[in-house]
N, C-alpha and C positions, 0 to 999 in steps of 0.2 A: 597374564593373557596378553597378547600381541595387539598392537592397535592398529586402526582402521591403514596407517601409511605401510605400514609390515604388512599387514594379509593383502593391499595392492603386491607390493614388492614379488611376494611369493606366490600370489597368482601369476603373473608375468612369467615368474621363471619359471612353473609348472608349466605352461603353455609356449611357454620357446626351447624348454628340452627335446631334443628331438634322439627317440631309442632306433639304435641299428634295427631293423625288422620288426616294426612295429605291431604288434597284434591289436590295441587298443585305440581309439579317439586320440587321447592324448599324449601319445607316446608320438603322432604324426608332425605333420608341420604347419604351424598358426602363425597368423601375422598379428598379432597386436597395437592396439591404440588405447591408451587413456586418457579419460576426460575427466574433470573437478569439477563438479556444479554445487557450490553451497557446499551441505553438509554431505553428498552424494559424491560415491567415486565410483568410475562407470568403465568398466574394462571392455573391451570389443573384441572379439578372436577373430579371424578368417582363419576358413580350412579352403584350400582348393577342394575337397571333397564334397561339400554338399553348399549348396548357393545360399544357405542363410547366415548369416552372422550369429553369434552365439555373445550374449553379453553377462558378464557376471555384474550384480549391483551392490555395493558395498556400501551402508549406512546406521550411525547408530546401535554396531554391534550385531548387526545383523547382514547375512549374505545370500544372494539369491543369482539360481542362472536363471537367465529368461531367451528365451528364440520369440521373435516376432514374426508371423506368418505370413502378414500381409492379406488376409481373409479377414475381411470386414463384414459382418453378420450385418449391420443395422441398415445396409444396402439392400438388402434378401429379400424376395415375397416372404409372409409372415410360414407358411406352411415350410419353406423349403429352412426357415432360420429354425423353427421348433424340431425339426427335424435331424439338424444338427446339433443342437442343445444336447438332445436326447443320447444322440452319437457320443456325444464329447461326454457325457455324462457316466455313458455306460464306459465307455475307455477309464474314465478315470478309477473304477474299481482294478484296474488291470496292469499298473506301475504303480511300486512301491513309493518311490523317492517323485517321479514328477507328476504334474498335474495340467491338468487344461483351462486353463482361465478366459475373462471377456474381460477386455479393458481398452482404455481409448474413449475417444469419441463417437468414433464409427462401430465401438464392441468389438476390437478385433481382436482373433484367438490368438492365445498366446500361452507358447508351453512354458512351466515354471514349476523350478527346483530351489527348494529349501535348502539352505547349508548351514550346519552346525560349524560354527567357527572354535566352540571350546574344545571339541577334540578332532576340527579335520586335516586329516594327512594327505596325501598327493595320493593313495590307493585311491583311498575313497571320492576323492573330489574326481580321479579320474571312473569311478564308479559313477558318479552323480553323471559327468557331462553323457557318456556311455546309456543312460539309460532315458535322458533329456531327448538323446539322435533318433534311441529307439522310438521314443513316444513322438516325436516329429513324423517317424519312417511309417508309422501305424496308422498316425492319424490321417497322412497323404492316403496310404491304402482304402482305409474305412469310411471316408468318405469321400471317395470316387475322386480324388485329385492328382494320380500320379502322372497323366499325360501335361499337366498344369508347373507339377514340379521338374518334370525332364525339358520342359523347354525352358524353364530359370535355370536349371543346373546344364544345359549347354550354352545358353547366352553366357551364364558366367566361366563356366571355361574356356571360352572363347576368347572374353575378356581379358582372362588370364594369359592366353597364348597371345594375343595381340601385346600386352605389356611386356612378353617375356622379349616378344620377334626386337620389340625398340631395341634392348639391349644385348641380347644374346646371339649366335648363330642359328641357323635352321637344323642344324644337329643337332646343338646344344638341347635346344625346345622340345626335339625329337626324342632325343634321350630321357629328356624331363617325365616328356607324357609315358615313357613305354616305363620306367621306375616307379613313376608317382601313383600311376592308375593301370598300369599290368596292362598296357594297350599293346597289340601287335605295331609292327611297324608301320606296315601298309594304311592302320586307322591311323596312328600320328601320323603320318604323311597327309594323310586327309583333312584331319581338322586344322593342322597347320595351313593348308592350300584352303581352307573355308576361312580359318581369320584372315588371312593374307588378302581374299578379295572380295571381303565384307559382307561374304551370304549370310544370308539368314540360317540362324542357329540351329533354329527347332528342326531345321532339314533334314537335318543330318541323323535324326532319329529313323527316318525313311529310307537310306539308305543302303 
């Protein structure tokens, strides 16, 4: 069996593969960091795809993806926090591989998948992260936060295009956006003229 420095190794290279024509999560393009803490090995992805981070936890033989929501329950009147409980409750009969947890200080939700390290392959871990998106993409739905989540995931493409403009031409970025996310031209022309003069993100949903 591979130890904890190998299964880092091979998650990295699982998430910097990038497949001609992607149909899957993981077959797209991630940016990678790891971290050592102690006995903990803490891998980070970015997708420009959706604005959360996706971390895998590797410790003690055991491995886990976790997405951090940033929804902090223990802030809530008590009615609207049971309420969600219940939500996350009933989801969680509804995916196989993730699940919805409370953790933190403030209880905040956080999606998490188990990984079997004795027999997993790149299908399957790319099965795992595929189904971790879904239960992120469900739980925005069900409980009423997808106007919450479009304005995270335009502030960080925004983000994105402003880091690309430092380095690349305005074409280039152009090209990026109408490849990466099937955008017509005319919308990369836009969001590019919105990083460029620092509007606000979420505008652009109105548009």
């Amino acid at each position: 069996m591979m130890d904890e420095e190998q299964w880092k190794d091979k998650f990295v290279k699982w998430f910097e593969e990038e497949i001609a024509d992607p149909d899957k999560p993981l077959d797209e393009h991630w940016d990678v960091e790891v971290e050592e803490i102690e006995d903990e090995i803490l891998i980070k992805a970015i997708s420009p795809k959706t604005p959360y981070s996706v971390y895998v936890h590797i410790s003690k033989g055991f491995a886990s993806l976790q997405i951090y929501t940033g929804i902090e329950t223990a802030v809530m009147e008590l009615k609207e926090r049971l309420k969600i409980y219940r939500t996350l409750l009933l989801l969680n009969g509804r995916w196989r591989m993730a699940k919805y947890i409370i953790g933190g200080d403030n209880d905040e939700i956080i999606i998490h998948t188990d990984l079997d390290l004795v027999s997993l392959s790149r299908e399957e871990f790319s099965d795992a992260l595929a189904a971790t998106l879904f239960a992120l993409n469900d739980m925005v739905e069900r409980l009423g936060f997808s106007e919450d989540y479009m304005v995270k995931w335009v502030s960080h493409l925004l983000q994105i295009v402003e880091e690309k403009l430092e380095e690349e031409s305005e074409r280039e970025v152009e090209e990026y956006l109408m490849k990466t996310f099937g955008m017509t031209k005319e919308m990369a022309k836009e969001i590019i003229r919105t990083a460029k003069a620092g509007d606000e993100g979420p505008s652009l949903m109105y548009r």
